[in-house]
Every structure is written in structure tokens, then in C-alpha cells.
DSSP file (Angstrom, degrees, kcal/mol; ACC not computed):
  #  RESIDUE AA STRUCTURE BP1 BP2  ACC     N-H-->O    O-->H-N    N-H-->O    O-->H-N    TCO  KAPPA ALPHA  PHI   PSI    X-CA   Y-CA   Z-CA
    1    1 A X              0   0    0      0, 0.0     2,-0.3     0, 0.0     0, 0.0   0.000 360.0 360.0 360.0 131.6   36.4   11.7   -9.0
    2    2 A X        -     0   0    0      1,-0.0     2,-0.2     0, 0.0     0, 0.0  -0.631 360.0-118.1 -90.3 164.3   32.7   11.9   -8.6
    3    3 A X        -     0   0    0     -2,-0.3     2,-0.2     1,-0.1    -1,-0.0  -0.521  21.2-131.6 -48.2 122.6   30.8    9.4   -6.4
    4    4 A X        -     0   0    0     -2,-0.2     2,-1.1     1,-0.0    -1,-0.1  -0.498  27.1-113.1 -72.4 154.3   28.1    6.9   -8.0
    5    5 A X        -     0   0    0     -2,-0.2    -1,-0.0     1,-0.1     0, 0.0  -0.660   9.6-153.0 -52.2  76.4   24.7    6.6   -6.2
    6    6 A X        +     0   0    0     -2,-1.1     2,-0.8     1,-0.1    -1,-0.1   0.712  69.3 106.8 -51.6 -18.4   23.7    3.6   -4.7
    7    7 A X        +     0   0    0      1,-0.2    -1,-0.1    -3,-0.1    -2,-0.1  -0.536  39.1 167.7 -56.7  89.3   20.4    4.6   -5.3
    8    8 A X        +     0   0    0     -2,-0.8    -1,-0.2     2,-0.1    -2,-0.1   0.767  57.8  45.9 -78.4 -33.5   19.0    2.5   -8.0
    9    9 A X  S    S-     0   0    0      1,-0.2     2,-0.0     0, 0.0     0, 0.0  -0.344  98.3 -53.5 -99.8-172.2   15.1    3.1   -8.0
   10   10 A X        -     0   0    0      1,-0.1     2,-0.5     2,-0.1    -1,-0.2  -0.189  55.6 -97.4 -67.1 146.4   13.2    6.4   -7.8
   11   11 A X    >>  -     0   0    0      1,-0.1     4,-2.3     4,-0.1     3,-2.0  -0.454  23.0-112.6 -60.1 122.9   13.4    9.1   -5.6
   12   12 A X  H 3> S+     0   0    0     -2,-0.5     4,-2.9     1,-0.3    -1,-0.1   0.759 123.9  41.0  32.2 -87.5   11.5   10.1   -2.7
   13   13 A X  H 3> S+     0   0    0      1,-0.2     4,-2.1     2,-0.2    -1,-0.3   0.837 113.8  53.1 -75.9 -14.8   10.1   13.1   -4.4
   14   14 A X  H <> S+     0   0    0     -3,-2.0     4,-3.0     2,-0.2     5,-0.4   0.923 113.5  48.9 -62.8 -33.9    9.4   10.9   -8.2
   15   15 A X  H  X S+     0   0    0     -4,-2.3     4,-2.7     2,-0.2    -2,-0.2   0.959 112.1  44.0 -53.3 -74.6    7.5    8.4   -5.8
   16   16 A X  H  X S+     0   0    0     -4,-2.9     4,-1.1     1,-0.2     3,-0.3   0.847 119.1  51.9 -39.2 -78.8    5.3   11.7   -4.0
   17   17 A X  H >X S+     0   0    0     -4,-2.1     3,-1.9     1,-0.3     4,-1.0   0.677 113.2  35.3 -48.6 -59.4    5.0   12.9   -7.8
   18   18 A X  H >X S+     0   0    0     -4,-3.0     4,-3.3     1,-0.3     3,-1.3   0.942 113.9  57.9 -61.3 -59.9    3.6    9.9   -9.6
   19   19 A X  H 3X S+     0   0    0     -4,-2.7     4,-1.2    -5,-0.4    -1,-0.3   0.684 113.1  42.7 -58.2 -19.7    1.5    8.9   -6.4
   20   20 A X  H <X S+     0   0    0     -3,-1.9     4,-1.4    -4,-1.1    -1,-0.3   0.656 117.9  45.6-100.9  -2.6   -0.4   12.8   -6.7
   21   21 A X  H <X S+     0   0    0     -3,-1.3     4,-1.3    -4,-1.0     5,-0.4   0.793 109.3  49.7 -81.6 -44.3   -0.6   12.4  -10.0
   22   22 A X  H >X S+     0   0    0     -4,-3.3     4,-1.5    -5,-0.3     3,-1.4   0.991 118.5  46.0 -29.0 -65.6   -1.9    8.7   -9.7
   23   23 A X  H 3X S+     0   0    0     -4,-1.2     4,-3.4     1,-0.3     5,-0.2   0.849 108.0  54.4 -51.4 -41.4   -4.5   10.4   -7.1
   24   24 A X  H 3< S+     0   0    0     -4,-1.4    -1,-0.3     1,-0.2    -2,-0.2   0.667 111.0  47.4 -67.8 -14.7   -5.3   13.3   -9.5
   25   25 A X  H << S+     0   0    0     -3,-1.4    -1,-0.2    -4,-1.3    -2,-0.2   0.481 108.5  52.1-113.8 -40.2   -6.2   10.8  -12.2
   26   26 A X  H  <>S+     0   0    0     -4,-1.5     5,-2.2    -5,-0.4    -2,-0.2   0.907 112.8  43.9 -90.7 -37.9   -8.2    8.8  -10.0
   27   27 A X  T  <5S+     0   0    0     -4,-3.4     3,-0.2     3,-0.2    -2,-0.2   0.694 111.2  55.5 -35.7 -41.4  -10.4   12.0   -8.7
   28   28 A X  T   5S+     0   0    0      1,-0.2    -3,-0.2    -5,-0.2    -2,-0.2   0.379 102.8  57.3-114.6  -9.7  -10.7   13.4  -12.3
   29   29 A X  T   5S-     0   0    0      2,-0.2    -1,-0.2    -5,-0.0    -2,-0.1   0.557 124.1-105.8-102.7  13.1  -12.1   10.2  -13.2
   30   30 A X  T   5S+     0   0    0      1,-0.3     2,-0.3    -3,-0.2    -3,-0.2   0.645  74.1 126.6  83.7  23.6  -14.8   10.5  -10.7
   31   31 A X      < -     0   0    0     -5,-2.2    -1,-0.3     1,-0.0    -2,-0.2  -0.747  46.2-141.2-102.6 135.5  -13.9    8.1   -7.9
   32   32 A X        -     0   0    0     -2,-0.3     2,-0.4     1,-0.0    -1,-0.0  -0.558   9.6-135.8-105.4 163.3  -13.7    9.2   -4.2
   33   33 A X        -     0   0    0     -2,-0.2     2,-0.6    -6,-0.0    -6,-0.0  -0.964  24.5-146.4-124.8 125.1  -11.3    8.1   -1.9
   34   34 A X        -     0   0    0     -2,-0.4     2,-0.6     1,-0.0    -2,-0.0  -0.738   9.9-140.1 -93.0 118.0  -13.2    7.1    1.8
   35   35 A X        -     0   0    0     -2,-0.6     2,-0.9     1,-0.0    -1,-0.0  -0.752   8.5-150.9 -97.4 149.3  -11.4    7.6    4.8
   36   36 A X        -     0   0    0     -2,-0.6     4,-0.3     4,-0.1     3,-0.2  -0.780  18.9-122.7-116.3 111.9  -11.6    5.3    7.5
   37   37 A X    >   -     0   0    0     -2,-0.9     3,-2.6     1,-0.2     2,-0.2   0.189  39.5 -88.9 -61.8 134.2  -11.2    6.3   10.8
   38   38 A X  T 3  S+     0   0    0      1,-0.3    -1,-0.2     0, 0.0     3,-0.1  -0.245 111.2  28.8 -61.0 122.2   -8.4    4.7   13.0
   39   39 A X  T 3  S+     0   0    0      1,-0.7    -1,-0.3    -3,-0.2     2,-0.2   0.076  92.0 122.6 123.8  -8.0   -8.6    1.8   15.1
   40   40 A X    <   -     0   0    0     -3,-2.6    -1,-0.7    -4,-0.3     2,-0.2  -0.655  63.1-129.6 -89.6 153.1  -11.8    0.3   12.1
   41   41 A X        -     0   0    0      2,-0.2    -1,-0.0    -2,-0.2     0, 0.0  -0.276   4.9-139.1 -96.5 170.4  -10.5   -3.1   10.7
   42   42 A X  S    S+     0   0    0     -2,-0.2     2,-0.1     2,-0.0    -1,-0.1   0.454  77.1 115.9-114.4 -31.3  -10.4   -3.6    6.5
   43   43 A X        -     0   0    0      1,-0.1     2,-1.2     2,-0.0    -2,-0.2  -0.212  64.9-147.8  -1.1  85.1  -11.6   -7.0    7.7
   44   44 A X    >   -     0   0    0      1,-0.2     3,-1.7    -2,-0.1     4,-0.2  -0.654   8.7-169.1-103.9 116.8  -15.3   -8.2    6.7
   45   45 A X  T 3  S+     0   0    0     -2,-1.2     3,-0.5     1,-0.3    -1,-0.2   0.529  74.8  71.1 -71.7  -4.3  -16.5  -10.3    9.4
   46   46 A X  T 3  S+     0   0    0      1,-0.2    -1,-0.3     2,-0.0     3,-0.1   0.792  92.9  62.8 -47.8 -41.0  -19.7  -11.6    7.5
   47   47 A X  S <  S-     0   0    0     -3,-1.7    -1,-0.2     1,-0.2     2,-0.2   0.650 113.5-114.2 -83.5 -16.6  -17.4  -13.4    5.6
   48   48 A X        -     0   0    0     -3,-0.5    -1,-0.2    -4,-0.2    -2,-0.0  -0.419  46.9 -65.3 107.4 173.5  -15.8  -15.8    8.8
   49   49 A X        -     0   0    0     -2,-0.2     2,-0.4    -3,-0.1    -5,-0.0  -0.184  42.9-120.3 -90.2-169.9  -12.2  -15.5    9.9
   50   50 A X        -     0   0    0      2,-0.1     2,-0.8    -2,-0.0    -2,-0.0  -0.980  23.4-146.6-140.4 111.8   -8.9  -16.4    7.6
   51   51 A X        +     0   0    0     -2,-0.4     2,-0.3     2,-0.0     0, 0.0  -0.896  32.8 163.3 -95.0 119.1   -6.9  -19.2    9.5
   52   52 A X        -     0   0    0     -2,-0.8     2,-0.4     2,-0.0    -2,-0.1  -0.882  22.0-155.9-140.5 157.0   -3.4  -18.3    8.6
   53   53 A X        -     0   0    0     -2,-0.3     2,-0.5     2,-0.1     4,-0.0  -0.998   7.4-144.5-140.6 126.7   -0.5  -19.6   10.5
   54   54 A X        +     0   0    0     -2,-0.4     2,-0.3     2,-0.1    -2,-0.0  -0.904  54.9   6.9-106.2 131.8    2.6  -18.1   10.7
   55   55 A X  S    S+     0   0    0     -2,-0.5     2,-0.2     2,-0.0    -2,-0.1  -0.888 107.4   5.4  88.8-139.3    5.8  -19.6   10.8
   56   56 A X  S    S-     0   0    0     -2,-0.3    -2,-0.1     1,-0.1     2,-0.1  -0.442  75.6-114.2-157.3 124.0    6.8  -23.1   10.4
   57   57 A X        -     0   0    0     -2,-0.2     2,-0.8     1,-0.1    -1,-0.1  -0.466  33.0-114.2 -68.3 154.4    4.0  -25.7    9.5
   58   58 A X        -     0   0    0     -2,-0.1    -1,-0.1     2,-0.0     0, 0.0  -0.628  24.0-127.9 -53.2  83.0    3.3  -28.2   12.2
   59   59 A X              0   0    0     -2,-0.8     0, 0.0     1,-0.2     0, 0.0  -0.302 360.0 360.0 -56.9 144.8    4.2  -32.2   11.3
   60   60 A X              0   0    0      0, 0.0    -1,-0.2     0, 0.0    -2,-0.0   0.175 360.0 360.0-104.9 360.0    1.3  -34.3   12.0
């Protein structure tokens, strides 16, 4: 008797395929992709900080 899968979504390698073809698509439409060197934030700090609170709101 064979075995089912447990896997329900895509594979590994469908994921890798569709994400270089995504890429190739996004290239070929004439858009660069910038890398940004590790340890720079995504973060623009012109704009003021983002007061998020995590975990369980305080009662006042």
C-alpha cells in the first residue's frame, strides 16, 4: 500500500521555480533589484519612529 504525502502545498523546488521565474519577469520588465548591504535598516528615520507594543495591552 502506497503512503500518502502530508505535503499539501508546493514543493521546495516549485517555490525556487516560480520565485526565478517571478525574478526573470521582473528584470525583463526593466526593474533592478538593489542590494542592501547587511547590518542597513529598511527603516526611514525622517519619518519618526513606529510605537508598537508587543504583547498584552496595558489596562489604564
Amino acid at each position: 500500500m502506497a503512503t500518502k504525502s502530508k505535503q499539501s502545498g508546493p514543493t521546495t523546488r516549485e517555490l525556487r521555480e516560480s520565485l526565478e521565474e517571478d525574478v526573470k519577469a521582473f528584470l525583463a520588465s526593466g526593474k533592478k533589484i538593489t542590494q542592501i548591504p547587511n547590518g542597513v535598516s529598511g527603516v526611514d528615520s525622517s519619518k519618526g519612529t513606529k510605537n508598537i507594543a508587543l504583547g498584552q495591552a496595558q489596562k489604564r
